[in-house]
BASE-235331 format. One line per field, with one value per residue: residue number from 1; x, z negated, y of N, C-alpha, C in turn. Coordinates in steps of 0.2 Angstrom, whole numbers, padded with zeros to 4 digits. Example, Ala and Ser with C-alpha at 12.3 -4.5 7.8 and 13.67 -1.06 7.14 Angstrom:
# BASE-235331
k c(1	2)
nx c(0066	0064)
nz c(-0039	-0035)
ny c(-0028	-0011)
cax c(0062	0068)
caz c(-0039	-0036)
cay c(-0022	-0005)
cx c(0066	0064)
cz c(-0039	-0039)
cy c(-0016	0000)
//
This chain:
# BASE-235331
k c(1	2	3	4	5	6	7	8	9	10	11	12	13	14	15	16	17	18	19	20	21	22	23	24	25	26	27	28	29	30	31	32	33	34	35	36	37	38	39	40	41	42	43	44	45	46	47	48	49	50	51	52	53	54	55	56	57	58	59	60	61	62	63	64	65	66	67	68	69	70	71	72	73	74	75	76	77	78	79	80	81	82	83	84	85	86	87	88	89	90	91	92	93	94	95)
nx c(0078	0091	0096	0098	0105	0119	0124	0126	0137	0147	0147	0156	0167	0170	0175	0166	0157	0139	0135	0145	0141	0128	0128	0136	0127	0116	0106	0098	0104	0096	0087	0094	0100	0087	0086	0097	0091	0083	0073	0067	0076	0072	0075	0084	0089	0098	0106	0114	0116	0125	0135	0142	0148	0156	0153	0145	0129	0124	0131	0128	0115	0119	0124	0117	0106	0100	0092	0080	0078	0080	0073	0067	0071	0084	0090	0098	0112	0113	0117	0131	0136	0135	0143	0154	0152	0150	0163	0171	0163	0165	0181	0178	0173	0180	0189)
nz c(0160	0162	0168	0164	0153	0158	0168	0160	0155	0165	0167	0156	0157	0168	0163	0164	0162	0161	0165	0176	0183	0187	0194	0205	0209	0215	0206	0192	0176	0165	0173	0174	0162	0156	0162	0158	0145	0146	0155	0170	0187	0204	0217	0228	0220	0210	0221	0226	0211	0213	0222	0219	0207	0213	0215	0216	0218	0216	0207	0199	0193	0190	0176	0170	0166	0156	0143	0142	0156	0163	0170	0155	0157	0161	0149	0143	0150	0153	0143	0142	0154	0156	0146	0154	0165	0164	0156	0169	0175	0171	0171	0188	0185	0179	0189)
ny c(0240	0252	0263	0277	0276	0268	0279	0290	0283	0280	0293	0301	0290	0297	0310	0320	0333	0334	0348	0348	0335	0334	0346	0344	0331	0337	0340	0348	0352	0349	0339	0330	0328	0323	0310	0303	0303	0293	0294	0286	0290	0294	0283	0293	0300	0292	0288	0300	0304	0293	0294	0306	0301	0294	0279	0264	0263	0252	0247	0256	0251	0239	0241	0245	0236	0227	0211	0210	0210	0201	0185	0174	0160	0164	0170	0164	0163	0175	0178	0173	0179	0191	0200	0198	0202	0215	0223	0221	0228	0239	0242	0242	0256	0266	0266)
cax c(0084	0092	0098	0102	0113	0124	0124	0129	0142	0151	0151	0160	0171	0177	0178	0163	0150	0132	0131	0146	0137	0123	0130	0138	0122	0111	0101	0098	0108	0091	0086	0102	0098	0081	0088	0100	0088	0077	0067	0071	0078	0070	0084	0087	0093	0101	0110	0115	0120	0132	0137	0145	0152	0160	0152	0140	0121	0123	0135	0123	0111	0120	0127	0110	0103	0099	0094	0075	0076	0081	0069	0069	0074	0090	0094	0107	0115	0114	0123	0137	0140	0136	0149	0162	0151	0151	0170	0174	0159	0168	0184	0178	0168	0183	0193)
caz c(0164	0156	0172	0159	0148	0163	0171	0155	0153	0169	0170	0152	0158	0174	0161	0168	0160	0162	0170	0184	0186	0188	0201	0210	0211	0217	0202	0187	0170	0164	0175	0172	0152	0155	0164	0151	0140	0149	0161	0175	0191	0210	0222	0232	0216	0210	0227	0227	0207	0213	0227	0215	0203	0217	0213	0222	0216	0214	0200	0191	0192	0184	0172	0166	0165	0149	0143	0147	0163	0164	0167	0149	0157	0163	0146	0141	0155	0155	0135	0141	0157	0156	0146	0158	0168	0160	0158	0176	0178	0166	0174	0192	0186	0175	0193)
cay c(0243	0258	0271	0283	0274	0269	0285	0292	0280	0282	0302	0300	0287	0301	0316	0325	0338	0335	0350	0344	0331	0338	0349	0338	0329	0342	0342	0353	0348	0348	0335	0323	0327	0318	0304	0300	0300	0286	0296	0284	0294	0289	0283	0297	0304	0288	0286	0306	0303	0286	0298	0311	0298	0290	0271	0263	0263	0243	0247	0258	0245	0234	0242	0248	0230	0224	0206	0211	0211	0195	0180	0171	0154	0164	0172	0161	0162	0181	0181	0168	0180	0197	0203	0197	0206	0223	0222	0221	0233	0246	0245	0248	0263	0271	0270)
cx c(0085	0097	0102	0107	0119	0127	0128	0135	0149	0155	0157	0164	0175	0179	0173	0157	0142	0132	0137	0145	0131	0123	0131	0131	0118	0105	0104	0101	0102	0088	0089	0099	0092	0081	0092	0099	0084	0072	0071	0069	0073	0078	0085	0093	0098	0108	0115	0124	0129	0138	0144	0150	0159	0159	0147	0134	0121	0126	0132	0120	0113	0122	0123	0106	0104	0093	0086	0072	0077	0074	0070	0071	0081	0094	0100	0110	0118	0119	0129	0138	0140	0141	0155	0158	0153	0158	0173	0170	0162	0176	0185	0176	0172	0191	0192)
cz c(0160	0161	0168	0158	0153	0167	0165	0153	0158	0170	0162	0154	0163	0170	0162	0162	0162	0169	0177	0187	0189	0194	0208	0214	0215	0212	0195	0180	0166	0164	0171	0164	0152	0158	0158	0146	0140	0153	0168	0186	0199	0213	0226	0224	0211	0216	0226	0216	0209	0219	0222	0211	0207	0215	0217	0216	0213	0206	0192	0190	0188	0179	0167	0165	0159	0149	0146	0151	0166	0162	0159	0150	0160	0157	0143	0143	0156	0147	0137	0148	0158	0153	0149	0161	0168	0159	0164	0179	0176	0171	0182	0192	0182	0184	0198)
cy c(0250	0262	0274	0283	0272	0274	0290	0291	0282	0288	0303	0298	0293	0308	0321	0328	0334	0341	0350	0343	0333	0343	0347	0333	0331	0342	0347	0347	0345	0341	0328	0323	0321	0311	0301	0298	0296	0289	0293	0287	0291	0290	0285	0300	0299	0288	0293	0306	0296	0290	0303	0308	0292	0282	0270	0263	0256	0244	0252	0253	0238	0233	0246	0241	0228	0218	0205	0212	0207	0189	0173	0165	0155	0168	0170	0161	0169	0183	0178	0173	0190	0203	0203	0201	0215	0224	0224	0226	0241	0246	0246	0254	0268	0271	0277)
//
């Protein structure tokens, strides 16, 4: 699971700073910098984060999942549908 990179991805998507974000959220740029970089957040600060980006928390979640986080007898399943997933997850996150 990779927080960060989807947290990362989205505040890009709306045009926002780090330290916006980071304001917005109630925490330090600082903070938000370590998340980004794979320090994975607790979910008040997840929640306060999806709060600020206007998405829901589910939609980090999913847009932070990667293939090992998937049980091996649903990776197939997960290369034939996760990129429609990601797709549909990118353009609710860029409204």
């Amino acid at each position: 699971m990779n927080i960060g990179k989807a947290i990362k991805e989205l505040r890009k998507q709306q045009g926002l700073s780090q330290a916006e974000l980071a304001q917005s959220s109630n925490i330090t740029q600082a903070a938000l910098s370590h998340i980004e970089n794979g320090k994975r957040p607790g979910t008040t600060t997840i929640i306060n984060i999806a709060n600020a980006l206007n998405v829901s928390e589910s939609l980090i979640y999913v847009m932070g999942m990667e293939k090992g986080d998937v049980p091996k007898q649903n990776q197939i399943l997960y290369d034939e549908l996760f990129p429609v997933i990601q797709g549909l997850v990118h353009k609710i996150g860029s409204k």
